[in-house]
C-alpha positions as CSV (number, residue, x, y, z in Angstrom):
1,X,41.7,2.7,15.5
2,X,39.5,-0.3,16.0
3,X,38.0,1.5,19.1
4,X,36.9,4.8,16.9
5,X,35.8,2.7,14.0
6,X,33.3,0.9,17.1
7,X,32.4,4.0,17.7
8,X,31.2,5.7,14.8
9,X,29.3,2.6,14.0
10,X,27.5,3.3,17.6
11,X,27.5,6.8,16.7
12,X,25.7,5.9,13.5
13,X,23.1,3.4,15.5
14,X,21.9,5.7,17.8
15,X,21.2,8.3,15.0
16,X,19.3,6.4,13.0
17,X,17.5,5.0,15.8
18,X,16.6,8.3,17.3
19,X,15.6,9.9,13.6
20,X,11.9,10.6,14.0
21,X,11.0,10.4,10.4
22,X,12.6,9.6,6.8
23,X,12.8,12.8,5.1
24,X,14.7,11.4,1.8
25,X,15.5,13.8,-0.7
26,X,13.7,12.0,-4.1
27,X,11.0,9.5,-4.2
28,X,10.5,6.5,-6.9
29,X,6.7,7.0,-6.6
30,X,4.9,10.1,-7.7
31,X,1.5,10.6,-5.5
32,X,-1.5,11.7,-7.3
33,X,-4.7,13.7,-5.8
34,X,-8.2,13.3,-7.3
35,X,-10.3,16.7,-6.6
36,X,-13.8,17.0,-7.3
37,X,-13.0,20.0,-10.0
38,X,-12.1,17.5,-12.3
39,X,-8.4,18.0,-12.0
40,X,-5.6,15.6,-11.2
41,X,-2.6,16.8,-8.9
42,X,0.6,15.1,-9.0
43,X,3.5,15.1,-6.5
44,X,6.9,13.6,-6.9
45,X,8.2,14.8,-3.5
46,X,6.2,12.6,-0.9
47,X,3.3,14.9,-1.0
48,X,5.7,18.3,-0.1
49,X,4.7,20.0,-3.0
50,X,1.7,19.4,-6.1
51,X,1.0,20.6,-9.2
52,X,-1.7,20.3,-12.1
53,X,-1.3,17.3,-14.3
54,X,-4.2,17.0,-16.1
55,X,-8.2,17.5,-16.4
56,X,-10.1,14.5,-15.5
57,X,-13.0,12.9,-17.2
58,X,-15.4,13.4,-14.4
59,X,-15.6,15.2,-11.5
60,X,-17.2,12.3,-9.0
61,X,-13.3,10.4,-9.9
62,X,-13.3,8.1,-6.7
63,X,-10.3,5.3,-7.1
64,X,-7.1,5.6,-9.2
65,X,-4.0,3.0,-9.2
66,X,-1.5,2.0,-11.5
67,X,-1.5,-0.8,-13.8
68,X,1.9,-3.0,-14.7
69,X,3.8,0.1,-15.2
70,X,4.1,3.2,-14.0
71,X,2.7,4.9,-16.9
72,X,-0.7,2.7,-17.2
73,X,-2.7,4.3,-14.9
74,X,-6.8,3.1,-13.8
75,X,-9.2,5.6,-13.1
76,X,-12.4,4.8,-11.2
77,X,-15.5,7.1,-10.8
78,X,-18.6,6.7,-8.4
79,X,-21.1,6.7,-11.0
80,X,-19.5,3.6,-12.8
81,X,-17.4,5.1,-15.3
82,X,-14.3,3.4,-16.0
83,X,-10.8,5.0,-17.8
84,X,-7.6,4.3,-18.6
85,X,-4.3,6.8,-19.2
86,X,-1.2,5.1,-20.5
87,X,0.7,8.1,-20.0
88,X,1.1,9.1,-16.6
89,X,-2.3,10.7,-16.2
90,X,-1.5,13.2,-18.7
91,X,-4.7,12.0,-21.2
92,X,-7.3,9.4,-20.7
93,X,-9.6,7.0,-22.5
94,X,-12.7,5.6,-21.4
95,X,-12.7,1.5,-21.4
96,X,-16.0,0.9,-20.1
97,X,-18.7,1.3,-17.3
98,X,-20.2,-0.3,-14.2
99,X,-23.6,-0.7,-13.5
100,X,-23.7,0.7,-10.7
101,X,-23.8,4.3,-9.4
102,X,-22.3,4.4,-6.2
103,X,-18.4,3.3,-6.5
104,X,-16.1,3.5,-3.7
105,X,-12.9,1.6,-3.6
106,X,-10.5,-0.2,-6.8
107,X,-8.9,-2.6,-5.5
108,X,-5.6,-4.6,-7.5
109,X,-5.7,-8.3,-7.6
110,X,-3.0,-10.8,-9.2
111,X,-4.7,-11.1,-13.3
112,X,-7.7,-8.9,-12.1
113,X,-9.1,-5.3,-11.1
114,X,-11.8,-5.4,-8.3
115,X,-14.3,-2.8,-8.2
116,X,-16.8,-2.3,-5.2
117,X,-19.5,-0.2,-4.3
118,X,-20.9,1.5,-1.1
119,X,-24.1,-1.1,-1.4
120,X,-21.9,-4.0,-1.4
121,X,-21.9,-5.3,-4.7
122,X,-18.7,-6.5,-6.4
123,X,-17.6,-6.5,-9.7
124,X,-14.1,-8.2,-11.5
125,X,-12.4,-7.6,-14.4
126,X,-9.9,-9.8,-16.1
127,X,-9.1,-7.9,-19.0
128,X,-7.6,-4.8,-17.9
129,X,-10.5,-2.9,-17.2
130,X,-12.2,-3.5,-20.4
131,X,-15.3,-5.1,-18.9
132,X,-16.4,-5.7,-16.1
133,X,-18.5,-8.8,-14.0
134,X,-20.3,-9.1,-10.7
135,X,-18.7,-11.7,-9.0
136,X,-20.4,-11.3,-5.4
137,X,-21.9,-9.3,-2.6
138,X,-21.3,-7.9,0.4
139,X,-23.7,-7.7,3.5
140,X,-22.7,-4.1,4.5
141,X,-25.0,-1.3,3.7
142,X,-22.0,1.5,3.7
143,X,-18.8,0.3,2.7
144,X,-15.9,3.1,3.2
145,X,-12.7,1.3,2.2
146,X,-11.0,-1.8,0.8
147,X,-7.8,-3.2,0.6
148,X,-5.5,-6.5,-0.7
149,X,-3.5,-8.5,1.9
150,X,-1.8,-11.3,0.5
151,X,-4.3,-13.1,-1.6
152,X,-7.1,-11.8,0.7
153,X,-9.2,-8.8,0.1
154,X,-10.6,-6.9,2.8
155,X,-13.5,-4.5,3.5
156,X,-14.6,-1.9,6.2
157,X,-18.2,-0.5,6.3
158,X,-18.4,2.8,7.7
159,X,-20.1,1.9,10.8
160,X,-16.8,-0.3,11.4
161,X,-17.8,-3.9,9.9
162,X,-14.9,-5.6,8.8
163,X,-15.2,-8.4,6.3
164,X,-13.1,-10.8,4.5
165,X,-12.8,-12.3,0.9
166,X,-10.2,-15.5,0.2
167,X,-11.7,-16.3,-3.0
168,X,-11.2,-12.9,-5.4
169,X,-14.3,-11.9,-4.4
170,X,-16.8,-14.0,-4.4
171,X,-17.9,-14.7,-1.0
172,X,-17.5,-12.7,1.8
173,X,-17.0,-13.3,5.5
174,X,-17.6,-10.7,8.7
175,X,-13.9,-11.1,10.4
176,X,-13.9,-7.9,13.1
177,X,-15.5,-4.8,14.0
178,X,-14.5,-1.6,14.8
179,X,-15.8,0.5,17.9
180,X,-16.8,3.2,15.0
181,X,-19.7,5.4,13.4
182,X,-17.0,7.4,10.6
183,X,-14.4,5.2,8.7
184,X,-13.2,7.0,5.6
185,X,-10.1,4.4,4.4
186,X,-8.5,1.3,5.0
187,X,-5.0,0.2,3.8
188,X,-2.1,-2.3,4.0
189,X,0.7,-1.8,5.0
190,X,4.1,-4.2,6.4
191,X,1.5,-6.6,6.4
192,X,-0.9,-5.2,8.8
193,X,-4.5,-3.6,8.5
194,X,-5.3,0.2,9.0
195,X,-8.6,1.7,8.8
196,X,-8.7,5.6,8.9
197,X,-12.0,7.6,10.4
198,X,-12.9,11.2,9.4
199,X,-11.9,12.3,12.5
200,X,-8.5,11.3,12.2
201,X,-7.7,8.0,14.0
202,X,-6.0,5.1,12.9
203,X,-6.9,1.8,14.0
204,X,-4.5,-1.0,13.1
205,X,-5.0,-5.2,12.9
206,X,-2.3,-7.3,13.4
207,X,-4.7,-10.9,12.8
208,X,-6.3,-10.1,9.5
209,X,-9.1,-7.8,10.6
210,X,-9.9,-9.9,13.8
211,X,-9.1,-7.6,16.3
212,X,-8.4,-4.0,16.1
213,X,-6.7,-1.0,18.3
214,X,-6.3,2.7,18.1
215,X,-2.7,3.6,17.6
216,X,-2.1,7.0,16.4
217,X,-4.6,10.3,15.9
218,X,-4.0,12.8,13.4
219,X,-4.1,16.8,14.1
220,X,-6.6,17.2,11.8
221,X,-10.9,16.3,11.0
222,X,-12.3,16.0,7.8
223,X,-9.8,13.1,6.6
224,X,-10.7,11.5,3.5
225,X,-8.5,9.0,2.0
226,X,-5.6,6.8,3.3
227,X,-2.9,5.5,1.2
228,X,0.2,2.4,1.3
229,X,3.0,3.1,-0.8
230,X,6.7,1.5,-0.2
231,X,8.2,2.5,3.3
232,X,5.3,5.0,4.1
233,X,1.7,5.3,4.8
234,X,-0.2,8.5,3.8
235,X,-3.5,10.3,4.7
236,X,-5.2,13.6,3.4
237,X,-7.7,15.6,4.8
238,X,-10.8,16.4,2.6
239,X,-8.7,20.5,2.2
240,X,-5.7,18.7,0.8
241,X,-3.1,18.6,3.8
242,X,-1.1,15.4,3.6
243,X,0.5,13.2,6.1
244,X,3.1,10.4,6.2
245,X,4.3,7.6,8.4
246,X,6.9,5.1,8.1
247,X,5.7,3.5,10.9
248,X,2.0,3.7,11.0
249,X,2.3,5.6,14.5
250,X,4.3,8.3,14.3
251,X,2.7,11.4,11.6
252,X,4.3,14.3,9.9
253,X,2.2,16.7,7.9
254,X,4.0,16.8,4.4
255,X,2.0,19.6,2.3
256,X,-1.1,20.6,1.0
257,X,-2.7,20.2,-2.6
258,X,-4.7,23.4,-2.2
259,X,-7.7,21.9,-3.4
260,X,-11.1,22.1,-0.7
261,X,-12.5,18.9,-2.4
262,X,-10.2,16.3,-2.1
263,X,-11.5,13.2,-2.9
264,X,-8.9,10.5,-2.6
265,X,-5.1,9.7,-3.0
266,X,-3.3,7.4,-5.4
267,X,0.5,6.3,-6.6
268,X,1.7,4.9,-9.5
269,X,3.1,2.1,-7.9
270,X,2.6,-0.9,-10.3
271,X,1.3,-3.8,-9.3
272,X,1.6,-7.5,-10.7
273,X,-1.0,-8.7,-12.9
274,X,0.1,-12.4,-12.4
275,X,2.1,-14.4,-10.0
276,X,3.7,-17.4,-10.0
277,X,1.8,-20.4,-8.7
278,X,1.1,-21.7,-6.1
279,X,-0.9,-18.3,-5.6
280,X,-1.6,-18.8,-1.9
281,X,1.8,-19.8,0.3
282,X,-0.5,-20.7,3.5
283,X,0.7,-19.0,6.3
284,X,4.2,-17.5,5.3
285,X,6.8,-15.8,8.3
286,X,9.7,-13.9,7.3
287,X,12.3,-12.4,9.6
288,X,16.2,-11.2,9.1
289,X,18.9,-10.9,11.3
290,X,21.2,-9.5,12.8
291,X,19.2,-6.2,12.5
292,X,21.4,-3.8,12.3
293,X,23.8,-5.6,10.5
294,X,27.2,-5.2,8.6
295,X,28.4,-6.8,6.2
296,X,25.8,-9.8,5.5
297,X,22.1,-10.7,7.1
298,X,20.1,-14.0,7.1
299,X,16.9,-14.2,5.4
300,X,14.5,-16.8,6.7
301,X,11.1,-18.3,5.8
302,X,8.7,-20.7,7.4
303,X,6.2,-21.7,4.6
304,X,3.0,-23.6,4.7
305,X,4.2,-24.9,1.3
306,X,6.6,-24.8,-1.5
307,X,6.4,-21.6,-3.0
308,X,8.0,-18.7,-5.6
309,X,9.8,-16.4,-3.3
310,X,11.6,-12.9,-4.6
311,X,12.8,-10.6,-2.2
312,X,14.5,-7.2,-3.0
313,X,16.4,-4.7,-1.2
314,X,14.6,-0.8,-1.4
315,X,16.5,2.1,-0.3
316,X,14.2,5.4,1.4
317,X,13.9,6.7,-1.7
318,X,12.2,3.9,-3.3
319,X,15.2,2.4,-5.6
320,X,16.0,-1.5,-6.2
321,X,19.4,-2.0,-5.2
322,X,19.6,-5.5,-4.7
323,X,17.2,-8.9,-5.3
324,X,18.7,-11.9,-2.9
325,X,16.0,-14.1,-4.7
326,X,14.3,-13.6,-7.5
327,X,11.6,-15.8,-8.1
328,X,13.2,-19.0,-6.3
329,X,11.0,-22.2,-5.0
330,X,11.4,-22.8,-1.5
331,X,10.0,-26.1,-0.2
332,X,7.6,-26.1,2.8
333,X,9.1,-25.4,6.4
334,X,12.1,-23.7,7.0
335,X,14.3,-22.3,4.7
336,X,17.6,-19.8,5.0
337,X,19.4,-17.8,2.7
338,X,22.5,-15.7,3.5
339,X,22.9,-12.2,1.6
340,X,25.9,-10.1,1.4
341,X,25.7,-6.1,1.3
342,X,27.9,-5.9,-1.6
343,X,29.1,-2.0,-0.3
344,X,25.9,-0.8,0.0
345,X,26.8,2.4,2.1
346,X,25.2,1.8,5.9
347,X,22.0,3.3,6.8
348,X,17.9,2.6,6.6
349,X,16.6,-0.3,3.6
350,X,14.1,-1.9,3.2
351,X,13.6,-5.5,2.4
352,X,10.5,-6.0,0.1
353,X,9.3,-10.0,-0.1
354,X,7.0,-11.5,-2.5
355,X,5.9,-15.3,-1.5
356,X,3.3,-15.8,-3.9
357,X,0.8,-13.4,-4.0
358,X,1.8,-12.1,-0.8
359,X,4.4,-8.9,0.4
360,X,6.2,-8.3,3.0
361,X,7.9,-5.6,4.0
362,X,10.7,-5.5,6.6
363,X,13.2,-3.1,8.5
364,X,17.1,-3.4,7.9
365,X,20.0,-1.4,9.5
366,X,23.5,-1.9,8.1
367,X,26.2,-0.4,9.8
368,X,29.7,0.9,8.4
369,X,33.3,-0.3,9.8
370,X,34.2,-3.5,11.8
């Protein structure tokens, strides 16, 4: 008995090791698709399917992400407009404008929205979109993309110029370049950098921007936007075909919004508008094992110093099964915690941790039987 029970749990292993993609059947974030018509697509399959939600304000709508909740939902457009939906996309309000005509990325920052444009210019807002401030500049005559890593914001100009902001903003430091003349998108996600051209490739950082290689190409020119939500990476093409990755390498083409002028893609995955202090951990490593596991797994930290530290436990379809920590202080150095499975059935999770302002995600496998 002991001998089949081994078995199906090597049985079970090898399957999920050799799966080339998560296909799950329901997904806790709905993906959203900005067309130039003025219309807003919604998907709450993983991009498989899409249908109409709503008539935008504009039809140059460039950036959209969500707010604290699900429902609260920013809308950026790339003459400097500025709206707000607080339900689900569905109707919207204008909140204010940007001077400046030529927006291209809306970026979430712990207590503040960061807004910057193609000429470099940054602006901040602390109220929620209300109003906004410049709060620096950037040397790049072309910017294509932006994203947040940790409490760092990054840039990439279109020629491949990568810079770096530690300070919200404000100043602005060249970090890496890309052997590039087309970058559409950049992204974060499991705590690396991606930068997606029009052509189709995807470069990824492992050192904050420092250095960068070519690790996947998609079928497909014309791509226009790349997105991070939790356990997958997404791209479109400017005629609406989407692709995911869980694994940044690996692409499967997902479905099509239909649309010819497909300016960007969005979730509404909240984000926090405040963490706990201190904001910036330092440098921060987190690792589990075993991995697979069955019944329990160790959850280790190195920090730079003390820190709030939550970690939760995501199944492929988005959900919050578990939280091992929730919001504990761990001194500086090395610190262990043990978490049981409680039953969970075995298969993929993932394990989702907040130090500060900064994620993590990582990989878990957890077996069934002895």
């Amino acid at each position: 008995m002991r001998r089949r029970l081994h078995a199906l749990g090597g049985a079970l292993l090898a399957a999920l090791l050799a799966a080339p993609a998560l296909a799950p059947p329901a997904y806790a974030v709905n993906l959203f698709g900005l067309v130039d018509t003025g219309e807003l697509y919604s998907s709450g399959n993983g991009g498989v399917s899409w249908s109409a939600v709503s008539t935008l304000p504009v039809r140059d709508a460039t950036a959209l992400i969500a707010g604290a909740t699900s429902a609260q939902l920013f809308l950026a457009s790339r003459s400097g407009s500025f709206y707000r939906s607080t339900d689900a996309g569905s109707s919207w309000s204008a909140i204010s404008a940007v001077p400046a005509p030529d927006l291209t990325a809306l970026v979430p920052y712990p207590g503040r929205l960061l807004l910057l444009t193609r000429s470099g210019s940054v602006y901040a807002s602390l109220d929620g979109g209300t109003s906004f401030a410049a709060v620096g500049t950037i040397t790049a005559s072309d910017l294509a993309g932006a994203a947040r890593l940790g409490t760092s914001v990054f840039a990439v100009s279109r020629t491949g110029s990568v810079y770096r902001s530690s300070d919200a903003g404000a100043t602005w430091t060249a970090v890496g370049t890309l052997t590039i003349s087309n970058a559409v998108a950049m992204a974060a996600f499991l705590d690396r950098l991606y930068v997606l051209t029009a052509t189709g490739d995807l470069a990824r950082s492992d050192d904050l921007g420092a250095s960068w290689s070519f690790v996947s190409t998609l079928s497909q020119s014309g791509m226009t936007s790349l997105l991070a939500t939790t356990g997958e990476l997404l791209a479109s093409t400017q005629a609406g075909e989407v692709a995911a990755t869980a694994d940044g390498i690996t692409w499967t083409w997902r479905g099509a919004i239909n649309q010819l002028t497909v300016m960007a893609l969005a979730s509404d995955q909240p984000f926090p508008t405040a963490v706990g202090l201190p904001d910036d951990p330092g440098r921060v490593s987190f690792v589990h094992w075993p991995n697979p596991a069955r019944d329990e797994a160790t959850l280790a930290f190195d920090l730079d110093r003390e820190s709030l530290v939550t970690v939760a436990v995501f199944d492929v379809a988005g959900r919050e099964l578990a939280r091992p920590l929730d919001r504990e202080r761990l001194p500086a150095g090395r610190s262990t915690r043990l978490w049981r499975s409680a039953g969970l059935p075995g298969g993929l999770y993932f394990l989702k941790a907040q130090v500060g302002a900064r994620e993590m995600t990582r990989r878990l496998i957890l077996l069934v039987g002895p």
